[in-house]
C-alpha positions as CSV (number, residue, x, y, z in Angstrom):
1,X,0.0,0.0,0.0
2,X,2.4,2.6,1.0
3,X,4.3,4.8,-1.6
4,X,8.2,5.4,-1.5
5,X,9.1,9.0,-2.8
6,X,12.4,9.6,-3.9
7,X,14.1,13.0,-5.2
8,X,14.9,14.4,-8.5
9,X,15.6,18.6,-9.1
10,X,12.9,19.2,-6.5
11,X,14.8,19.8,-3.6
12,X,16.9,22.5,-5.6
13,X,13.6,24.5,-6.8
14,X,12.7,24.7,-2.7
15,X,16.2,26.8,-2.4
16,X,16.2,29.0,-5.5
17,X,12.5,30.0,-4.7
18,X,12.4,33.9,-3.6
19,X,13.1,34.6,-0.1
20,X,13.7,30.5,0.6
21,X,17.3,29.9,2.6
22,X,16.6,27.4,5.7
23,X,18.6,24.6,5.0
24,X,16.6,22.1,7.1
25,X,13.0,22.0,8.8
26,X,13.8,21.1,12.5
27,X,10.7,19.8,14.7
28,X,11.0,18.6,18.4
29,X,8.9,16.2,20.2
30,X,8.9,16.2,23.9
31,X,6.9,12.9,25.1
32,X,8.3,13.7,28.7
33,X,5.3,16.6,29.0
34,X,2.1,14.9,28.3
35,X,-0.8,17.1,29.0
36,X,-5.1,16.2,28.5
37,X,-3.3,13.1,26.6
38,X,-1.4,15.5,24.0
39,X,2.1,15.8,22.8
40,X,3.9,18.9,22.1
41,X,5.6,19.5,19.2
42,X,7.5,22.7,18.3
43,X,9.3,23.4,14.8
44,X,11.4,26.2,13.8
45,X,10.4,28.2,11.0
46,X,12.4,28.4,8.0
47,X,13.5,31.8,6.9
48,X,11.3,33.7,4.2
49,X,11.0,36.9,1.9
50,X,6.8,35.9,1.7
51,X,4.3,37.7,3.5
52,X,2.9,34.3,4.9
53,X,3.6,30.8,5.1
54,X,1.0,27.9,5.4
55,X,1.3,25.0,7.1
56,X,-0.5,21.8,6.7
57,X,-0.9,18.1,7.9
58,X,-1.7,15.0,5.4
59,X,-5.1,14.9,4.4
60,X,-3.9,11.4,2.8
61,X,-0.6,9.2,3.5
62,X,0.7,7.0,0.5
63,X,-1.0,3.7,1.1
64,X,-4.2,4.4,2.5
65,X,-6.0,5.2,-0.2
66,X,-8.3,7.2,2.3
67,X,-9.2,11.1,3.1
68,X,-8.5,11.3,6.6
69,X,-7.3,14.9,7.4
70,X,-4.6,14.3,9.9
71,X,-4.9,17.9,10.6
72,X,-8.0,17.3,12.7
73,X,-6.1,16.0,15.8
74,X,-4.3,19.4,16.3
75,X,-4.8,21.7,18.6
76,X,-3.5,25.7,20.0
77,X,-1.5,26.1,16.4
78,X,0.8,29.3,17.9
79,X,3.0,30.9,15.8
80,X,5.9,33.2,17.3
81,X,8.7,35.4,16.5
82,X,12.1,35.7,17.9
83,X,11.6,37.6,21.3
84,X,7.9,34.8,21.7
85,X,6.0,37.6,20.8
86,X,2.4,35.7,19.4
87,X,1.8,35.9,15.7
88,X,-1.4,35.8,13.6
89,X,-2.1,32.6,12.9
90,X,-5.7,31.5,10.8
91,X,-6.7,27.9,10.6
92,X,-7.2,28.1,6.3
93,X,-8.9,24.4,6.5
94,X,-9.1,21.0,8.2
95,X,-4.9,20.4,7.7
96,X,-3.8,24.1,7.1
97,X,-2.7,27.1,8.8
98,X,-1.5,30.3,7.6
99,X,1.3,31.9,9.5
100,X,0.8,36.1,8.7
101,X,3.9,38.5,9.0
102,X,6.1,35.3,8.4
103,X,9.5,36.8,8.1
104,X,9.0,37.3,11.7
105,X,8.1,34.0,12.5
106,X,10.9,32.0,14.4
107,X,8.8,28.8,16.0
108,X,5.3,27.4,15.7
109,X,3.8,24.9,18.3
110,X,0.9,23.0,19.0
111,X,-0.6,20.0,21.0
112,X,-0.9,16.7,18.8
113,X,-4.1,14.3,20.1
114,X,-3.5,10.5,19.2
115,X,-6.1,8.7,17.8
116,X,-6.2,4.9,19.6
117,X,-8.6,5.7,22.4
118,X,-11.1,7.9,20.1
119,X,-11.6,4.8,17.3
120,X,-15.3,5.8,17.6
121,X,-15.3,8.7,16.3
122,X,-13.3,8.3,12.9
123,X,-11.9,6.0,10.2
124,X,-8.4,6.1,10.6
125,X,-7.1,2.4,9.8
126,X,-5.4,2.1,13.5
127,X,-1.5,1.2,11.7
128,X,-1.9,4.3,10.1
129,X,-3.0,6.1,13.2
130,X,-1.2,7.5,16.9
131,X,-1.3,6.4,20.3
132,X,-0.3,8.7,23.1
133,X,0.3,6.4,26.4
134,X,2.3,8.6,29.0
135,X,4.8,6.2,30.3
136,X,4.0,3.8,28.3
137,X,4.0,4.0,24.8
138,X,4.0,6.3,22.0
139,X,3.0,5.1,18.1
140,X,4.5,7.8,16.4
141,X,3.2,7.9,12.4
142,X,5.0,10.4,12.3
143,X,2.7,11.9,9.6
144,X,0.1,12.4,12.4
145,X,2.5,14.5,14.4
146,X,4.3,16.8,12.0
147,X,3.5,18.5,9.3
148,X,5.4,20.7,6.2
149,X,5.4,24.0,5.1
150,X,4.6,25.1,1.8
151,X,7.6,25.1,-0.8
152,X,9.5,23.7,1.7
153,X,8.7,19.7,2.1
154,X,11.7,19.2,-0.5
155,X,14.6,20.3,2.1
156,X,16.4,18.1,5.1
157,X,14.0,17.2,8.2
158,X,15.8,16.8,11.4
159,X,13.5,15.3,13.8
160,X,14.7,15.5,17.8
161,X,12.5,13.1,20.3
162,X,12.8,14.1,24.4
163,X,11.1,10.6,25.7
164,X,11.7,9.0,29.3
165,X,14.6,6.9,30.2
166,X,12.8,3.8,30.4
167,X,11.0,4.2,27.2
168,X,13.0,3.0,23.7
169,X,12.0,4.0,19.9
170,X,11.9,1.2,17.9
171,X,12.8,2.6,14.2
172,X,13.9,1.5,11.0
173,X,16.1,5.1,11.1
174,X,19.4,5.8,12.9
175,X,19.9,8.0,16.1
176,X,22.0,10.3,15.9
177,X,22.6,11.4,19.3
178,X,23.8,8.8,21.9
179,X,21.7,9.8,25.2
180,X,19.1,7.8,26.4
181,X,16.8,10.4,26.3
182,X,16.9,12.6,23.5
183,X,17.1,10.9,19.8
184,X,17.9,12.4,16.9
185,X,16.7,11.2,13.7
186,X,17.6,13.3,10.0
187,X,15.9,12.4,6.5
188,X,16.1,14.1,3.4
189,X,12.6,15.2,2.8
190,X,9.2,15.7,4.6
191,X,8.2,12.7,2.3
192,X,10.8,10.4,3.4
193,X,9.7,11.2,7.3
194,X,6.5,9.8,6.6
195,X,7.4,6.7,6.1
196,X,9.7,6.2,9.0
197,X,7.7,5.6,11.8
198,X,8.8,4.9,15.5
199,X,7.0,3.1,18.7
200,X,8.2,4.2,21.9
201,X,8.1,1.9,24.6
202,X,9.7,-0.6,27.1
203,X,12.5,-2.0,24.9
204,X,11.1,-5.0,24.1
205,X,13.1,-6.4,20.5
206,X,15.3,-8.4,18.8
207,X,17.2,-7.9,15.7
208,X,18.3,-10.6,12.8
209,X,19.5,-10.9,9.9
210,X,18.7,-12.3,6.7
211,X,20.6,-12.3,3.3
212,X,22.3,-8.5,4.2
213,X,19.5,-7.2,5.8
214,X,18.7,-6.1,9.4
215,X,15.6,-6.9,10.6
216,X,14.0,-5.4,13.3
217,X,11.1,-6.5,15.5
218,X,10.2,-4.5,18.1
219,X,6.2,-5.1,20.6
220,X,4.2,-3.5,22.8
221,X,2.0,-6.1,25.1
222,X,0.0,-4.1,27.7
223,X,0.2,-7.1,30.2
224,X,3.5,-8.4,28.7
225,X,1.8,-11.9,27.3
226,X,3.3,-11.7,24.1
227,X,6.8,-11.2,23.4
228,X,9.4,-9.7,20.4
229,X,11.1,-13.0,21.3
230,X,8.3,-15.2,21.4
231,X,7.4,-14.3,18.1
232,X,10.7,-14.0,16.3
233,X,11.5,-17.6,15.1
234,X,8.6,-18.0,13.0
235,X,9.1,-14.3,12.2
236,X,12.8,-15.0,10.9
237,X,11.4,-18.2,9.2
238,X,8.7,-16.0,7.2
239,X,11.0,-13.5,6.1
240,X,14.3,-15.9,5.1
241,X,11.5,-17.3,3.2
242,X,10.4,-14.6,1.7
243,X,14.3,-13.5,1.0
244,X,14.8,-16.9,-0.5
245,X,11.5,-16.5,-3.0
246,X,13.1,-12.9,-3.8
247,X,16.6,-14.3,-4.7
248,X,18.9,-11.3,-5.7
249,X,16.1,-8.6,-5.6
250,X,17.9,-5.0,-4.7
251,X,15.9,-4.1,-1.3
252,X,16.6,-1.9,2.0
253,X,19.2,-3.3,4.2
254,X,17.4,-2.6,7.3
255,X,13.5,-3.3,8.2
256,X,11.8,-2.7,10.9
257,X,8.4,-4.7,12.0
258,X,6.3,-2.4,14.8
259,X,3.9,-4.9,16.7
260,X,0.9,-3.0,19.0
261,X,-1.1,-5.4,20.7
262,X,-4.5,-3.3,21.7
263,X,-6.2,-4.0,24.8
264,X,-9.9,-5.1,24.6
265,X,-10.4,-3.7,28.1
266,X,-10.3,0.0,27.3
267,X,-11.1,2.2,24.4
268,X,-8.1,1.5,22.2
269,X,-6.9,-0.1,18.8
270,X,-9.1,-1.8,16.7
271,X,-8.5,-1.7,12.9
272,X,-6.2,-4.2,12.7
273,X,-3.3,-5.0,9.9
274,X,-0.6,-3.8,8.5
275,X,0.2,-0.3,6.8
276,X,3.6,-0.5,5.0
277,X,6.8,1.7,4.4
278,X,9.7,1.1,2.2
279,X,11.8,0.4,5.1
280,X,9.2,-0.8,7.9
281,X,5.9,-2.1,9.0
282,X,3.4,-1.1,11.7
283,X,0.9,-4.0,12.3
284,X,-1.9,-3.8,14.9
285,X,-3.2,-6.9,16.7
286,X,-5.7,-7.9,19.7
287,X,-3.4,-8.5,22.4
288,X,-5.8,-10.9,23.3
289,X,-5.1,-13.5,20.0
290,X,-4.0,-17.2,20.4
291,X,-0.5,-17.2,19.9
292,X,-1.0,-19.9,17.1
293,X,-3.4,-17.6,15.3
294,X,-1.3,-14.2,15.9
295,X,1.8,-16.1,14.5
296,X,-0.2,-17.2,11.7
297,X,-2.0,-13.7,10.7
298,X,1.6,-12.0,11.3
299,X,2.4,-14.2,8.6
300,X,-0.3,-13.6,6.2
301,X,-0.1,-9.9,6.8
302,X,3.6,-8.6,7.3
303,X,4.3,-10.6,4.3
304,X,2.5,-8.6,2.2
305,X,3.6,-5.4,3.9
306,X,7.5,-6.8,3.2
307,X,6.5,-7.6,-0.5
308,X,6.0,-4.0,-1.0
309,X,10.1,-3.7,-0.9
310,X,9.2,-5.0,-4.7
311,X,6.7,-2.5,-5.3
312,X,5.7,0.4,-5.2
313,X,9.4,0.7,-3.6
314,X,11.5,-0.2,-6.6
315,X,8.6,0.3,-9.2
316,X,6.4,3.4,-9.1
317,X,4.3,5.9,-10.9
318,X,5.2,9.6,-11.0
319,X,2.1,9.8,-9.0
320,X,3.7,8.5,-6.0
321,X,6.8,9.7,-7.2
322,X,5.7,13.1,-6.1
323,X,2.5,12.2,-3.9
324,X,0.6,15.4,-2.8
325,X,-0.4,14.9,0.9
326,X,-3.0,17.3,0.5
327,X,-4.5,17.1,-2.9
328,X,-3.4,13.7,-4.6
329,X,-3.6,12.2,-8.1
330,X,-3.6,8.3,-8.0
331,X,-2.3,6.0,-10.4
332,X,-3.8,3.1,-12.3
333,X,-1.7,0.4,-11.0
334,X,-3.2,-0.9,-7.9
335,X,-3.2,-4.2,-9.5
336,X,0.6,-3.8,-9.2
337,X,0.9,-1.9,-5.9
338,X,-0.9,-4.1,-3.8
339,X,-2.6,-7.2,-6.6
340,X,1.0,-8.3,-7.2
341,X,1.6,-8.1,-3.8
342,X,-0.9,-9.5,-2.3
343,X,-0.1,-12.7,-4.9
344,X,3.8,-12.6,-4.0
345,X,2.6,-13.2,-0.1
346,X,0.4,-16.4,-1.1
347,X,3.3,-17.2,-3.7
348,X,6.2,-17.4,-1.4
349,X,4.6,-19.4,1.2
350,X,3.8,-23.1,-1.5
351,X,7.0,-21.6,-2.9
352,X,9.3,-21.9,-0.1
353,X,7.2,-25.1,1.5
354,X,5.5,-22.8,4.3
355,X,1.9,-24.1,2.9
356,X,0.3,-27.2,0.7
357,X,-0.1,-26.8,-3.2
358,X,-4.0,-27.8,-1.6
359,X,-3.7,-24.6,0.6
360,X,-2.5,-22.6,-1.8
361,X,-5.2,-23.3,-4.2
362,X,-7.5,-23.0,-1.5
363,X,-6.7,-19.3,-0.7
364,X,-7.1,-18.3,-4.7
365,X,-10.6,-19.8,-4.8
366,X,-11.7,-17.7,-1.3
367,X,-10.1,-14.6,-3.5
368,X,-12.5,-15.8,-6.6
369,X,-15.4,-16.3,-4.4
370,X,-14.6,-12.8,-2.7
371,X,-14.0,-11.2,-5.8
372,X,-17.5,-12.5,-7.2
373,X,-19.3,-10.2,-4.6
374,X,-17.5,-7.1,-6.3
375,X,-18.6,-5.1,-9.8
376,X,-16.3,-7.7,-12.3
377,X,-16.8,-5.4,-15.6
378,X,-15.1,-1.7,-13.6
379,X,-11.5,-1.5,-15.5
380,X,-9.2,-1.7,-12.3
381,X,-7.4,1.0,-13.9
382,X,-10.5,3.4,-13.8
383,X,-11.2,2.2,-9.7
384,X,-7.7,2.8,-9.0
385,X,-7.1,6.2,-10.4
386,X,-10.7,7.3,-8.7
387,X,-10.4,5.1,-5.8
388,X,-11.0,8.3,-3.3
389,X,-14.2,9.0,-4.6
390,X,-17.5,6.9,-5.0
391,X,-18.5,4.4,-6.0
392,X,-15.1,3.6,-6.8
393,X,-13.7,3.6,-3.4
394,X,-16.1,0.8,-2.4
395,X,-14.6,-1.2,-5.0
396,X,-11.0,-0.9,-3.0
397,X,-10.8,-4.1,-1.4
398,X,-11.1,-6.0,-4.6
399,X,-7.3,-5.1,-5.1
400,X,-6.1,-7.8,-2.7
401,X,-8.7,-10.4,-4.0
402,X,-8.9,-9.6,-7.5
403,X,-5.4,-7.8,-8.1
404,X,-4.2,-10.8,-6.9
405,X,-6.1,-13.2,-9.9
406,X,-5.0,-10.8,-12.2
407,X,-1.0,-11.3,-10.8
408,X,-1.5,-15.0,-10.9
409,X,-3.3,-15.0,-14.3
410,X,0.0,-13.2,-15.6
411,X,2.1,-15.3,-13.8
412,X,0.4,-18.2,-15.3
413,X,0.5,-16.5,-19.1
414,X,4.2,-15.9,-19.1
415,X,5.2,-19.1,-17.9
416,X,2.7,-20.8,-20.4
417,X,4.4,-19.1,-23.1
418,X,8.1,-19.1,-21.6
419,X,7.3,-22.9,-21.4
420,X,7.9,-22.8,-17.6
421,X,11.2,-21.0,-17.9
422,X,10.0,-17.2,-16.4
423,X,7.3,-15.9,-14.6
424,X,5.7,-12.8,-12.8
425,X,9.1,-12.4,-10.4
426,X,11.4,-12.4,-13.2
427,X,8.6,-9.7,-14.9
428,X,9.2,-7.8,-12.1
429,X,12.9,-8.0,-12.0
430,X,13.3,-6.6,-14.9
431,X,10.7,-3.6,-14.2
432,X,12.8,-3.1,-10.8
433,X,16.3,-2.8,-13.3
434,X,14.6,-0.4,-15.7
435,X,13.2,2.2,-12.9
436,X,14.3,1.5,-9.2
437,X,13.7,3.7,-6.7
438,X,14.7,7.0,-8.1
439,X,13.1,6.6,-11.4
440,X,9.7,6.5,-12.1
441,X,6.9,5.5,-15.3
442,X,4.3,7.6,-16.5
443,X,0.8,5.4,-15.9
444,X,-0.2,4.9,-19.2
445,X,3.5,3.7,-20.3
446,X,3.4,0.7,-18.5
447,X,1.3,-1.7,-20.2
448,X,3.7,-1.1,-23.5
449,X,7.0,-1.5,-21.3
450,X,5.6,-5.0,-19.4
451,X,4.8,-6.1,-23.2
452,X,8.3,-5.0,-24.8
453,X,9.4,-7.6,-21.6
454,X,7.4,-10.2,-22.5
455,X,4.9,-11.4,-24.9
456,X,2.2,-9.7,-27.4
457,X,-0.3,-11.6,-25.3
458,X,0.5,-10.2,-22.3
459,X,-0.1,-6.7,-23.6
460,X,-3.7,-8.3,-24.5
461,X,-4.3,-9.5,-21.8
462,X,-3.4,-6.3,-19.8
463,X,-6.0,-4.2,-22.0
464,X,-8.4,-6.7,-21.9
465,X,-9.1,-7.3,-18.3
466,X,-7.0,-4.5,-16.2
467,X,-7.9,-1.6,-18.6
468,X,-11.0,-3.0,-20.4
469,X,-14.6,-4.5,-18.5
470,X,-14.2,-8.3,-19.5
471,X,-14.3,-10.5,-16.4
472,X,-11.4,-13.0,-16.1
473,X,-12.5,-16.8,-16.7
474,X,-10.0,-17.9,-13.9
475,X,-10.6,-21.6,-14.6
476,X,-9.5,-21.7,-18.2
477,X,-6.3,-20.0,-16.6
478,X,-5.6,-22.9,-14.1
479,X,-6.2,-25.1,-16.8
480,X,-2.7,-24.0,-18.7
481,X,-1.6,-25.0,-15.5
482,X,-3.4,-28.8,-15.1
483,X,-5.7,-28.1,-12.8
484,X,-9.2,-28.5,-12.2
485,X,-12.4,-27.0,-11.0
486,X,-14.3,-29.4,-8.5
487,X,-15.3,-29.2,-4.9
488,X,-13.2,-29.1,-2.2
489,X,-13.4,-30.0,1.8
490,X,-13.0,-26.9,4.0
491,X,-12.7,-26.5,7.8
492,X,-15.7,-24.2,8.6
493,X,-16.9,-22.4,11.3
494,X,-19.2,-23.5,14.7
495,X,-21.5,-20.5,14.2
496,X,-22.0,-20.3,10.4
497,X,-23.4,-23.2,8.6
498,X,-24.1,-23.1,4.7
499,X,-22.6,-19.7,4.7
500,X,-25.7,-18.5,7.5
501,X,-24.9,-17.0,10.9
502,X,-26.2,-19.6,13.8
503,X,-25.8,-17.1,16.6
504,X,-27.7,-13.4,16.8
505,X,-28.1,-10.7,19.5
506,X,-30.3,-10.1,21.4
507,X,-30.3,-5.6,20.9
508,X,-32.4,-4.9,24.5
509,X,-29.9,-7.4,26.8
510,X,-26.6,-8.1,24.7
511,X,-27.1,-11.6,25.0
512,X,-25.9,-13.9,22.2
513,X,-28.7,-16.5,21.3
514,X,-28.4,-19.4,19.0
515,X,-30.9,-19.1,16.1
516,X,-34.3,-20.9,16.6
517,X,-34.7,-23.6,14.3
518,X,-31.5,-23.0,12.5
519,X,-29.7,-26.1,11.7
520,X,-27.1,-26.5,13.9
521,X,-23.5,-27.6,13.9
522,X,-23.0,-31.6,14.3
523,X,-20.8,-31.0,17.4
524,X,-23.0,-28.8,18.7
525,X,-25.9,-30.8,18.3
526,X,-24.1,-33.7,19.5
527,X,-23.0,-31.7,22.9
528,X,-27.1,-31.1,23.3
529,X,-27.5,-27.3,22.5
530,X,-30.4,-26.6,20.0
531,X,-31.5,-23.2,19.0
532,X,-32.7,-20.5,21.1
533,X,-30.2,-21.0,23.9
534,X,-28.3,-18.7,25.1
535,X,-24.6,-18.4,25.0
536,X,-23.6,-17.3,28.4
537,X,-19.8,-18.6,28.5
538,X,-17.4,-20.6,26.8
539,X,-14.7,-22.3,29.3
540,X,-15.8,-20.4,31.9
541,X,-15.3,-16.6,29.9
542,X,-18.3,-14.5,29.3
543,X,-19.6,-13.3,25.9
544,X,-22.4,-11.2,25.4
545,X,-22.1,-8.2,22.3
546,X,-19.9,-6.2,23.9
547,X,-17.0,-8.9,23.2
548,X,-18.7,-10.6,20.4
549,X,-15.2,-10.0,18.4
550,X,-13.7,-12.0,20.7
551,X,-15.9,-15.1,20.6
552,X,-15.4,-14.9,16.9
553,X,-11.6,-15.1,17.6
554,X,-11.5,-18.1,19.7
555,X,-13.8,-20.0,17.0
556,X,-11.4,-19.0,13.8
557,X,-8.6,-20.7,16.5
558,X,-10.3,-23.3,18.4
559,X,-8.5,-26.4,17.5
560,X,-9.6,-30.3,16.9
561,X,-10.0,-31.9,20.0
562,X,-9.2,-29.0,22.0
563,X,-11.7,-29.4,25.6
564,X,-14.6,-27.2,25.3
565,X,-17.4,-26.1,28.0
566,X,-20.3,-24.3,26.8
567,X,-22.4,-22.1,29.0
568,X,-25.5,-21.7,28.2
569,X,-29.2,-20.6,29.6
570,X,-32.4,-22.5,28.4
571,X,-36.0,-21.8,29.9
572,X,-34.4,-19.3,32.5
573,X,-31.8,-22.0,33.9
574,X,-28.2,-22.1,32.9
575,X,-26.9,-25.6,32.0
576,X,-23.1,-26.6,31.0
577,X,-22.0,-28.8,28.1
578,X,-18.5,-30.4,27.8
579,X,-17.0,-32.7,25.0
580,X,-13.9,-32.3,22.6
581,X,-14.3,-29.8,19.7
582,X,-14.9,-31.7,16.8
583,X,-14.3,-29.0,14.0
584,X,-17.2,-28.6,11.0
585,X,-16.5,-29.5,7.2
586,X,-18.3,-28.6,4.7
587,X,-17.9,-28.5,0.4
588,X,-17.0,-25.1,-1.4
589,X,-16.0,-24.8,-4.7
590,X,-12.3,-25.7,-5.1
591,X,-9.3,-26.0,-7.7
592,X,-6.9,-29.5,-8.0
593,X,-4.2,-30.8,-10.0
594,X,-5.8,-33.3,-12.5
595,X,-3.5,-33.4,-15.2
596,X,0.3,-35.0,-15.3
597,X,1.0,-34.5,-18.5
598,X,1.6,-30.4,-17.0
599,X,3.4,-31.8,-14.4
600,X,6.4,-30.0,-14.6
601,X,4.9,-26.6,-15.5
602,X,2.7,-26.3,-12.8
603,X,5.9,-27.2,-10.8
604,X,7.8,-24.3,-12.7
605,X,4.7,-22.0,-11.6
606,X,4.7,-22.5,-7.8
607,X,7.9,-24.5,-7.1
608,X,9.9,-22.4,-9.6
């Protein structure tokens, strides 16, 4: 999702502008000071011939692909001059204010409010957002806590942090001063800033590396259940892997992972995933988890987020070359940005042995079946250059399940017609060699460059179903391939059955009843609930709707055999039932290899 910028003459315009000489934008933190849960930030202001200077706050961050004016969060914008003498200051829009008599002006500051405990009153996707924990921890996007000014987001930041003894920022950047309580961090642009961001909290990390690159993995546990170490093997295993899948692919040398684990017993996180940077990744996660399942969905998810190293990282439009925080033009290549991706993270894991060829297949039918509820004739290039803007922005999601078919698709074509030889990775090799980080494409040059790399059909194939309206027929795709439509046995779910919720709520008391007369699942039925109980505990914890996400959690990790007491109230009396979870199965539409004779090209496509 998230965009790397990189520079080109733009820095030099910022100097040569009239009146423009500050060499660098320096901003302070101090998150020893926390007042009404707010940081303060103070920045000096660079030196000016204008009458006025505006200064603004993201109304959109490279991989969000949302409007969610930063600027909102900020407040008692001062401006001063030399002698802290108050300026005129005027608040121009949600993100903006202009700074009058700004020769004069010497420092602005304001308060910065986080955006964790107040998830009820906006959209932000919580990796993308701020937490403000005094003593405890700090998720500095730093997006959400600083801001450019006009004409000058081109030149140096220097960012200095003041932060408590005890607490440690986790950061893919390098500190430059060696106290224990003041760090130092420089990067070469406002742009470049955004995408470094840095967790304070109780050091809690290990580092690793992998192949030449340091890898960072840094958590924050409220009660201290989970661990940076308890988590790192199979974090170190994921990423060699993904590393090994990669082979000689130019990337960052250092990466930094940034695990918050909310807690479910306060108002706090609750968007969870991943939002990545070129050189990091800040995932959010109920503390609460399994640690099977949390291993497992760190896999899923910070894979993806490290795939992005490939793209939009090494290959980018010009409209993420130079993204406008404040009035943005996207480009058409979502099926790239995060489709390829998104493919690459299921990719890696039959290709490096993590998952079965079953699996595998298994995950690209749930992303045809979820692609199937989405508008199958909008040209993904048309929903991805409007994506900000209805209806198109409710077509977003379809970018990880149909951007992906369309990766696999042209992974499929190019090894069909290389006769095994080359795929979508070596595709994407040789985009990374032509532009890298510091060059980028124009939009609509890129379906001619992917074809001049590969085959005529490819270019047909790109106008036909990114650019044009025809729906993919993904089966005559996996056919090239060997394998076969049929049906398929899937673990399901104890509350849904034939698709159907078994379980509703009760809006007057909370409660969570079991559906009259719905048909219920065999282990259920077997234990002796029937519909219109209701579900008081399981193993002794409550659920009612206030923690209804967290009965859903323990069913997507309850295990076979795993001893299970149900709670429940019938008639007015509460009865318990105990027995060994005996997990539902059920038939879904499915994909398997059929025929041998493509043996070894199927092999070339996922073993390759």
């Amino acid at each position: 999702m998230v965009v790397k910028q990189n520079i080109y003459i733009l820095p030099f315009l910022a100097f040569f502008a009239v009146g423009f000489s500050q060499s660098k934008i320096q901003v302070q933190l101090d998150l020893n000071k926390i007042t009404n849960d707010q940081v303060t930030v103070s920045v000096k202001v660079p030196s000016t011939a204008a009458s006025s200077l505006v200064y603004s706050f993201p109304k959109i961050i490279p991989g969000t692909y949302s409007e969610d004016d930063y600027g909102k969060y900020i407040e008692e914008f001062k401006a001063f001059d030399a002698k802290g003498n108050l300026l005129t200051t005027t608040k121009i829009d949600d993100n903006s204010w202009k700074i009058s008599d700004a020769p004069k002006a010497k420092t602005i500051t304001y308060q910065v409010n986080d955006t964790y405990d107040i998830e009820d009153t906006h959209e932000i996707f919580s990796p993308a957002g701020s937490n403000i924990e005094e003593g405890k921890n700090f998720m500095i996007n730093t997006h959400a806590f600083v801001g450019y000014f006009t004409g000058f987001d081109q030149i140096p930041y220097e960012l200095t942090v003041l932060h408590p003894e005890n607490l440690w920022g986790a950061t893919a950047m390098t500190d430059l001063d060696a106290s224990k309580t003041k760090d130092i961090f420089n990067t070469d642009r406002y742009a470049t800033l955004v995408e470094h961001p840095i967790m304070y909290a109780k050091p809690d990390y290990t580092t690793f590396t992998v192949h030449g690159m340091e890898i960072l993995i840094a958590v924050y546990s409220p009660s201290g259940r989970v661990t940076a170490e308890s988590i790192t093997p199979e974090m170190k295993k994921m990423i060699t892997a993904q590393k090994n899948f990669l082979g000689n692919f130019d990337s960052t040398k250092k990466y930094a992972v940034l695990l918050y684990l909310s807690d479910n017993t306060k108002p706090d996180a609750n968007g969870f995933g991943a939002l990545e940077h070129p050189t990091s990744t800040t995932v959010v996660m109920p503390e609460l988890l399994p640690k099977a399942e949390l291993q497992e969905q760190l896999k899923d998810v910070v894979s993806h987020e490290f795939f992005h190293i490939v793209t939009p990282l090494n290959i980018h439009s010009k409209e993420i070359q130079n993204f406008d925080f404040n009035a943005p033009k996207m480009s058409e290549h979502l099926w790239m940005y995060e489709g390829v991706t998104e493919y690459f993270a299921n990719l890696f894991q039959i290709n490096q042995g993590l998952i079965t060829e079953e699996e595998f297949y298994k995950r690209m039918a749930g992303k045809i079946a979820n692609a199937s509820t989405m508008n199958d004739m909008l040209p993904f290039t048309k929903m991805s250059a409007n994506v900000l803007v209805k209806p198109y922005k409710d077509q977003y999601l379809n970018v990880y399940e149909k951007g992906a078919l369309i990766a696999m698709c042209l992974d499929i074509e190019i090894r069909e017609k290389s006769k095994g030889e080359r795929g979508i990775l070596d595709l994407m090799k040789k985009l990374s060699a032509a532009f890298g980080t510091k060059k980028a494409f124009d939009d609509s040059e890129l379906f001619g460059k992917i074809t001049a790399l590969t085959y005529p059909e490819i270019g047909t194939f790109l106008e036909k179903y990114v650019s044009g309206p025809t729906p993919i027929l993904y089966s005559d795709y996996f056919a090239k391939m060997g394998v076969t439509k049929t049906m398929v046995s899937s673990e399901g779910n104890l509350f849904i059955k034939e698709q159907a919720p078994l379980i509703t709520v009760e809006p007057t008391t909370k409660e969570i009843r079991f559906i009259p007369n719905a048909p219920m699942q065999p282990f259920l039925k077997e234990l002796g609930l029937q519909g219109g109980d209701i579900l008081v505990a399981i193993n002794d914890v409550k659920y009612n709707l206030d923690n209804i996400n967290d009965l859903i959690m323990w069913s997507t990790s309850l295990q076979e055999n795993d001893a299970t007491t149900f709670t429940i109230k019938r008639d007015g009396v509460e009865k318990k039932f105990t027995g060994k979870a005996v997990l539902p199965t059920e038939l879904i539409p499915g994909y398997q290899f059929t025929d041998k004779e493509k043996s070894a090209l199927k092999e070339a496509w996922l073993k390759g």
